[in-house]
N, CA and C of each residue as an Amber inpcrd file, in Angstrom:
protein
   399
 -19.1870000   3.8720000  15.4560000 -18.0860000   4.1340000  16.3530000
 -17.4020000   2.8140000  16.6990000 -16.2100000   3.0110000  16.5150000
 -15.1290000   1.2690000  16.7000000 -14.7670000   2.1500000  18.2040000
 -14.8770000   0.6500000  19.3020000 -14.8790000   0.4600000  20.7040000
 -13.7370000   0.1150000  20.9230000 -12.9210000   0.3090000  21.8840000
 -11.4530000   0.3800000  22.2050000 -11.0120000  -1.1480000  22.1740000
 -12.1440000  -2.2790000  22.4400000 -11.8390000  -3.4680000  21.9930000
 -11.5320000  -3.8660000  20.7910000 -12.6760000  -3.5140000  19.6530000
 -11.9000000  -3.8060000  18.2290000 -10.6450000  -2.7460000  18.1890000
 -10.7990000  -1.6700000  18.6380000  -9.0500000  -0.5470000  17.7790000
  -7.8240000  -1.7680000  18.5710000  -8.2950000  -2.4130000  19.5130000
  -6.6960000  -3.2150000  20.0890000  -6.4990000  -4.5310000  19.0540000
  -7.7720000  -4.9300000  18.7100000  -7.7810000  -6.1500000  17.6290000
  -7.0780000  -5.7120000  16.2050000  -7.2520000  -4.1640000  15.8860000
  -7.2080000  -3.7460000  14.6820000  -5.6300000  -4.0190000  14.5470000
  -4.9240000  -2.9080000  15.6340000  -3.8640000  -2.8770000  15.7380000
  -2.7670000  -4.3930000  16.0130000  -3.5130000  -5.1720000  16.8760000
  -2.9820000  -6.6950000  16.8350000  -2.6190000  -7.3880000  15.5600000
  -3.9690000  -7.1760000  14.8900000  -4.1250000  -7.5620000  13.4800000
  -2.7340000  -6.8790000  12.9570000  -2.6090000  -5.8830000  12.8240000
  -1.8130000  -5.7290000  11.5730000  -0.3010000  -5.6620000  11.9310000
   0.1420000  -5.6660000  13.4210000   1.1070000  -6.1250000  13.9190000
   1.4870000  -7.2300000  13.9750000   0.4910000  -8.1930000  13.2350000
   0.9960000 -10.2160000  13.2820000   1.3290000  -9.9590000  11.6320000
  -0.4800000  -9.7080000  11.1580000  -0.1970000  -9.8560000   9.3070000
   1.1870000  -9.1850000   8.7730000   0.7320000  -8.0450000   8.6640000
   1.8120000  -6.8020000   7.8610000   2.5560000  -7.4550000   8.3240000
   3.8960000  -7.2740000   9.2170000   5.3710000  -7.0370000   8.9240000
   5.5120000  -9.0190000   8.0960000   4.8990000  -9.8080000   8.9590000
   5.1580000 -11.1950000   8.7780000   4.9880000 -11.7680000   7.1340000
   3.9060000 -10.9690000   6.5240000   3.7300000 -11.0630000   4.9320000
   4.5340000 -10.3970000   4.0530000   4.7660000  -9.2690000   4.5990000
   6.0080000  -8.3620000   4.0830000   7.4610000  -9.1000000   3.9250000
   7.7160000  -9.8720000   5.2990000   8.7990000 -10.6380000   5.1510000
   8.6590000 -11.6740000   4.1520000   7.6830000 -12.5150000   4.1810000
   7.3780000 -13.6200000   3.2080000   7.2750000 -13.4260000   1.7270000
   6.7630000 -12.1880000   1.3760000   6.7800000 -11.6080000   0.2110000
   8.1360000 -11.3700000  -0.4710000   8.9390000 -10.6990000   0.7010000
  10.2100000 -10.0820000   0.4260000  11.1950000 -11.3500000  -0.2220000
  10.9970000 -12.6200000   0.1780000  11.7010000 -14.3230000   0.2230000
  11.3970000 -14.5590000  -0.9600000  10.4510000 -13.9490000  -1.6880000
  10.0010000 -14.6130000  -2.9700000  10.4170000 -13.4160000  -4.3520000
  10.8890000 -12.0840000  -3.6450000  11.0890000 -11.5880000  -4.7910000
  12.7070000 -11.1850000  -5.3110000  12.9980000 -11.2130000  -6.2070000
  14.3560000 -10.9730000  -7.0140000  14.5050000  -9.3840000  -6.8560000
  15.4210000  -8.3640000  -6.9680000  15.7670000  -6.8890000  -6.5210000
  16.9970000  -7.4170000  -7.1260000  17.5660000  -7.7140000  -8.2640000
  18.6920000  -7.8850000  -8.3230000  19.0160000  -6.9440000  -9.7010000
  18.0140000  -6.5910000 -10.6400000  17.4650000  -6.0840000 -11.9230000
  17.1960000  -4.9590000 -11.4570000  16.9900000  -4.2090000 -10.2700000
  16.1910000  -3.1460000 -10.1810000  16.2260000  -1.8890000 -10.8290000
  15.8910000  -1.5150000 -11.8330000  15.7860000   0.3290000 -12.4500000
  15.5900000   1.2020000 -11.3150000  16.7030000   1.3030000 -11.0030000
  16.5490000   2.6190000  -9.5300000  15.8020000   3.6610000 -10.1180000
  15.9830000   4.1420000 -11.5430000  16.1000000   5.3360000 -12.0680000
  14.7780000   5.3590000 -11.9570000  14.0280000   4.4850000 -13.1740000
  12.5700000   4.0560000 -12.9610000  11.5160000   3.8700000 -11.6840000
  12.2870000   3.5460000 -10.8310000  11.4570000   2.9990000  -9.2200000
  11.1660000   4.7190000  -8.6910000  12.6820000   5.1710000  -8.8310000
  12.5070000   6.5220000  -8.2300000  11.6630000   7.6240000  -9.2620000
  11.6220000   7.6800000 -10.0300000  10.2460000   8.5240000 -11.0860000
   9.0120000   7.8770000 -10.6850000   8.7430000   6.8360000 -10.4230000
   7.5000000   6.3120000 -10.3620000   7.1620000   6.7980000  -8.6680000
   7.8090000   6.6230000  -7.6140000   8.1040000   6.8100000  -6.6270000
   7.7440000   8.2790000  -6.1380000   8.0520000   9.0540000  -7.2430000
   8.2140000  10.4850000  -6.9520000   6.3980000  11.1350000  -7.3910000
   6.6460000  10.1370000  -8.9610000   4.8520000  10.0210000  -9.1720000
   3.8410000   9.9870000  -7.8320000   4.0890000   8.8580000  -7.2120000
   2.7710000   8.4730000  -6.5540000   3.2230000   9.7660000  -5.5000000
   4.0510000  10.2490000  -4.9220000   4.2250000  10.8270000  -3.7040000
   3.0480000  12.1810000  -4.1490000   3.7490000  12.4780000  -5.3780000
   3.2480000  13.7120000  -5.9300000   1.2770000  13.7370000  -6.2370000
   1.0280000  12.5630000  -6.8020000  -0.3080000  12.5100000  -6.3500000
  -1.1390000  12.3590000  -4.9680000  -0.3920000  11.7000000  -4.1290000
  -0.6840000  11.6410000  -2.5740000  -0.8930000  13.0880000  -1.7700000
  -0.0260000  13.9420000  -2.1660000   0.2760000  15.1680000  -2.3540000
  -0.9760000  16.0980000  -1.7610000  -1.4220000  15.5010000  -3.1660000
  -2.7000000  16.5960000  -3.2420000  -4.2420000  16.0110000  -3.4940000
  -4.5040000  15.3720000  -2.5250000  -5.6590000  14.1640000  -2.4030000
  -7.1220000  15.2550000  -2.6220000  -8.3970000  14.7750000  -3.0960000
  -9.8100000  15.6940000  -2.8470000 -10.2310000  15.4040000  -1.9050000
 -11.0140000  16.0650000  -1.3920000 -11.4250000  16.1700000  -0.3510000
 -12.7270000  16.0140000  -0.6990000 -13.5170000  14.6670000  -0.7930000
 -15.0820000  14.8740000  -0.5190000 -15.8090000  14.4780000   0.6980000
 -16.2580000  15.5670000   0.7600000 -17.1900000  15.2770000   2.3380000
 -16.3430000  15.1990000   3.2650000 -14.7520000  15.5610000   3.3310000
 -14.2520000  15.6180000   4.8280000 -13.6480000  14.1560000   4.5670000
 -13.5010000  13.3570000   3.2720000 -12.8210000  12.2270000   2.9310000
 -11.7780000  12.6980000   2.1180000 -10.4250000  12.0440000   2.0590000
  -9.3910000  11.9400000   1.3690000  -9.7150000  10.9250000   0.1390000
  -9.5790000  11.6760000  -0.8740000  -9.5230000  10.5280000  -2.1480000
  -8.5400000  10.5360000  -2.7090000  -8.0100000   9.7750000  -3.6750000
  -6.9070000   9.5710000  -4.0340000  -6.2170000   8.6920000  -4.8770000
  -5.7510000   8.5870000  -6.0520000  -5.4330000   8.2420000  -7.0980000
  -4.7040000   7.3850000  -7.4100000  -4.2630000   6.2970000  -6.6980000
  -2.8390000   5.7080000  -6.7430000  -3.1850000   4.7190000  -7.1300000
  -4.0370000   3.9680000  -7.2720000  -4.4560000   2.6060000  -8.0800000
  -3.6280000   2.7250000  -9.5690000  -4.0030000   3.1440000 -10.3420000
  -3.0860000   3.3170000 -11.3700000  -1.7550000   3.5020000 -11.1980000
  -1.3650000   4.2040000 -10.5970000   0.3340000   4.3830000 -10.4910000
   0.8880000   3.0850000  -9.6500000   0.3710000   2.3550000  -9.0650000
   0.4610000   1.2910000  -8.2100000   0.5160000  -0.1050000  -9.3230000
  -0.9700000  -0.0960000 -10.2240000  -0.6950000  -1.0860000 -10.8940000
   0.7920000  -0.9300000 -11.9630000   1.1160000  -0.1050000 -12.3390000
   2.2750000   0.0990000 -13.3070000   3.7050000  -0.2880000 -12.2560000
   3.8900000  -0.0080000 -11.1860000   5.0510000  -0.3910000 -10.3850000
   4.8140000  -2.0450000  -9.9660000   3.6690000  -2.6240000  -9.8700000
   3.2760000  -4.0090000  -9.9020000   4.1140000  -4.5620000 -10.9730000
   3.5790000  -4.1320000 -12.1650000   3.6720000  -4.9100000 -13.2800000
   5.4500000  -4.4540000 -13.6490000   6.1910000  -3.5700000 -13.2030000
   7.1730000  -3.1640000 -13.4440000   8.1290000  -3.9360000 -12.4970000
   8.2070000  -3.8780000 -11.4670000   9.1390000  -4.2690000 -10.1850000
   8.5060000  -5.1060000  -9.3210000   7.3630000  -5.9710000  -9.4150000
   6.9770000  -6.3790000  -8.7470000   6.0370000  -6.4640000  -7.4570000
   5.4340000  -7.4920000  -6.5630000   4.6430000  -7.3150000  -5.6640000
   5.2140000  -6.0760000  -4.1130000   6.3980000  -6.7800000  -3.9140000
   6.8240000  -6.2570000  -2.9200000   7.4810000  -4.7550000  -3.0310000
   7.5940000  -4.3980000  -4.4210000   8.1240000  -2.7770000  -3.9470000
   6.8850000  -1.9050000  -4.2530000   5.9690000  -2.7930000  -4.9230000
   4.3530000  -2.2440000  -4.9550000   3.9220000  -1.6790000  -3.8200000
   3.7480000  -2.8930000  -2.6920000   3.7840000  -2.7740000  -1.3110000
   4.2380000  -1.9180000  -0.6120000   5.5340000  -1.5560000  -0.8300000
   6.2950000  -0.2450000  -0.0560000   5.9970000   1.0970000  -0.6100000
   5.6550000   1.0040000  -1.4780000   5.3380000   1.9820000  -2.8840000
   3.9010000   2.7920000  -1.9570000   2.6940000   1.7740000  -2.1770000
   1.6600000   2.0780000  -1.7940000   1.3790000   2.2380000   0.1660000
   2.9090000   1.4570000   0.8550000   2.5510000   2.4290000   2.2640000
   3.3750000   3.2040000   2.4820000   3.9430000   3.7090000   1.7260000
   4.5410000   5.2030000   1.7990000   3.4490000   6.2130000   1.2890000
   2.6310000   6.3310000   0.2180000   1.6630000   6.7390000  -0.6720000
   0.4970000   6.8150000   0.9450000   0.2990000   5.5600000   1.5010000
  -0.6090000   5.9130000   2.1870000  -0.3100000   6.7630000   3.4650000
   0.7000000   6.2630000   3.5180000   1.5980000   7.2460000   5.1160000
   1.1620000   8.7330000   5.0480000   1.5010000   9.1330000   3.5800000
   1.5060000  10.6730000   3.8320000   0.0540000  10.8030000   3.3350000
  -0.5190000  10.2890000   2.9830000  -2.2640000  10.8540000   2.6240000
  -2.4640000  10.7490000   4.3170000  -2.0020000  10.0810000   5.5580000
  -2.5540000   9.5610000   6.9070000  -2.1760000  10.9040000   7.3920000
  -0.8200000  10.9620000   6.9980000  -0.1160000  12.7900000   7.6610000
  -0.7930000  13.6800000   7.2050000  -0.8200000  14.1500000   6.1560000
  -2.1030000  15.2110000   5.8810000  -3.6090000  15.3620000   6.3050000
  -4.0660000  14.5530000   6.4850000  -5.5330000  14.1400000   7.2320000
  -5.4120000  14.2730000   8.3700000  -4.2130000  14.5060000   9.4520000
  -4.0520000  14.9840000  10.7820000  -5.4800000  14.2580000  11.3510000
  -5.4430000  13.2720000  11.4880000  -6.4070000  12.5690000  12.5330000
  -6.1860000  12.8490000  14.0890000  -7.1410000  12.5890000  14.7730000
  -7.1020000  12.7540000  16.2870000  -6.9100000  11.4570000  16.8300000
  -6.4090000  11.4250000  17.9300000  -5.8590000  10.3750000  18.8580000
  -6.4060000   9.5200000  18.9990000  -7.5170000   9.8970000  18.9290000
  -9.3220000   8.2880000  18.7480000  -8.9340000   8.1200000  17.7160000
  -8.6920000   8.5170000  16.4270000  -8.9920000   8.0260000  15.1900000
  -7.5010000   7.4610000  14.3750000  -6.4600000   7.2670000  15.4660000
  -5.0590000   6.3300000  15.0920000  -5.0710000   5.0570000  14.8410000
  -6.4630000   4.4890000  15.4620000  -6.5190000   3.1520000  14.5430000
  -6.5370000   2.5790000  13.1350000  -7.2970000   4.4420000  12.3380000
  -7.1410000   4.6670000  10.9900000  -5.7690000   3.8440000  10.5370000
  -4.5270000   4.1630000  11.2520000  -3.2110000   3.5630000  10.3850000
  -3.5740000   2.1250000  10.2640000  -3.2490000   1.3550000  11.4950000
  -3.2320000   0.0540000  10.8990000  -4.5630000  -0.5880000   9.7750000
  -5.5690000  -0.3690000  10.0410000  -6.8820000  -0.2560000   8.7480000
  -6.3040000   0.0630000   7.5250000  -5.6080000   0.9450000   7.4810000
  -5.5060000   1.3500000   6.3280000  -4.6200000   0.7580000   5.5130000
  -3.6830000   0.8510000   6.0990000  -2.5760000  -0.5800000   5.7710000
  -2.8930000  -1.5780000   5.4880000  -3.7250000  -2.1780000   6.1190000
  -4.2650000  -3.6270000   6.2230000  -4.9090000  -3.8260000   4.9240000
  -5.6930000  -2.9290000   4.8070000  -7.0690000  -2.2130000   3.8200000
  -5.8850000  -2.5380000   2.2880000  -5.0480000  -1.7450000   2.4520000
  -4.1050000  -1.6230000   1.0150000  -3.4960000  -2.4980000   0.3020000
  -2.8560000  -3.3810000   1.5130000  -2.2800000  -4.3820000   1.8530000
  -2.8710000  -5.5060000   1.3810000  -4.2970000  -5.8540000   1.7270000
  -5.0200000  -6.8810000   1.1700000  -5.1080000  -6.8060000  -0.5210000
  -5.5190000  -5.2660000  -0.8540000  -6.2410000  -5.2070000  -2.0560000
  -4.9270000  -5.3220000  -2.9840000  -3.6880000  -5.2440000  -2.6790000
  -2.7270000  -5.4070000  -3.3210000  -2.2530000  -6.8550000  -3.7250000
  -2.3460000  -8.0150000  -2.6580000  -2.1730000  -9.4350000  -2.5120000
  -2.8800000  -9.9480000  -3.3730000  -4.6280000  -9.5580000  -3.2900000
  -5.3920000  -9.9750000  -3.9100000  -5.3450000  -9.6720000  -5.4960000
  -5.3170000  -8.4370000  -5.8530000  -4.9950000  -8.5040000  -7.4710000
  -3.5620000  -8.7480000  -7.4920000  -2.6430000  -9.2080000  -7.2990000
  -1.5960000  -9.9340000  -7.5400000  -1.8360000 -11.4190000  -8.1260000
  -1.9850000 -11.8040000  -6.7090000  -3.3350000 -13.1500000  -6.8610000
  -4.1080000 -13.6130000  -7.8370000  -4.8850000 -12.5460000  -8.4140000
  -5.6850000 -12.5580000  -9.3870000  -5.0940000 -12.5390000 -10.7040000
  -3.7130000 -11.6910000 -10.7520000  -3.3450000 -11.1160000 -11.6500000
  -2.5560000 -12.9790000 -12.2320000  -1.8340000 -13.3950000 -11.1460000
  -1.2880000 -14.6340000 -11.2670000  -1.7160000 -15.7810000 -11.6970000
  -3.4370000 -15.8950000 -11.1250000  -3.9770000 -16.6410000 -11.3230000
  -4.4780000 -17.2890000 -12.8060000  -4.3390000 -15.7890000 -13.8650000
  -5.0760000 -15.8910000 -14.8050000  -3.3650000 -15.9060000 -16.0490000
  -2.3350000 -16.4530000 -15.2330000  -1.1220000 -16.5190000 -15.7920000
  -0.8220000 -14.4390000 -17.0240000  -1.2890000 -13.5520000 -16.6770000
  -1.2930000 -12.6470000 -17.2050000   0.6190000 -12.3150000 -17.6920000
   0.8680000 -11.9760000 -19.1760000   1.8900000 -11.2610000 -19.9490000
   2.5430000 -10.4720000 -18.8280000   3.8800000 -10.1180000 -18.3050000
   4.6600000  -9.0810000 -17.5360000   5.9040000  -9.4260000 -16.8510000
   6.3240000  -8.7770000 -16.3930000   7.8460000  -8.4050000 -15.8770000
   7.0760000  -8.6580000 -14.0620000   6.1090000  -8.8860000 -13.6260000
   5.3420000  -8.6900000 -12.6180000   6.2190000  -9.9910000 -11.6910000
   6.7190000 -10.2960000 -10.6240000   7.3000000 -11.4900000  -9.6870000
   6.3610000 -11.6400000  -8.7340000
């Protein structure tokens, strides 16, 4: 059970990180090339898998790693980013959480958020072939 002290840290947390990395991210990427046509099929993809998440054990699972890495490597870090918290928004809306359990958003974000930076990161690190910014 998370104590009303960490859910205020949680939420602190991702009210400094998120929007402030989002901006910094946003400074570094080009949108000038963008395949609307492409963004929006891929876009429509992930929604459509978000859609319809399994349910094990009273958990949401859910598929978007793959459809996530292909909009990475296609358009980049930052519409990845928007890509995957829209994707997570509505898996959060369907799961109808209770009023204790709204700290879920910022976690989860945070949660996505990291794992996205980091294989970017990784992906960069190892100078990898792509269209990826």
């Amino acid at each position: 059970m998370v104590n009303s002290s960490k859910k205020r840290w949680i939420w602190a947390a991702w009210a400094i990180i998120w929007p402030a990395s989002l901006f910094l991210i946003y400074q570094q990427t080009n949108l000038d090339n963008l395949k609307w046509l492409d963004l929006g099929a891929f876009t429509a993809l992930a929604i459509i898998v978000e859609l319809f998440p399994i349910m094990v054990n009273q958990i949401p699972v859910f598929f978007l790693n793959g459809i996530t890495l292909v909009i990475y490597l296609n358009f980049g870090l930052f519409v990845e980013l928007i890509i995957t918290t829209i994707s997570v928004t509505i898996v959060l809306l369907q799961v109808r959480m209770t009023k204790k359990d709204l700290f879920r958003i910022p976690l989860n974000y945070l949660m996505f958020f990291l794992m996205s930076v980091s294989a970017a990161g990784v992906y960069n690190l190892f100078d990898l072939p792509g269209d990826a910014s």
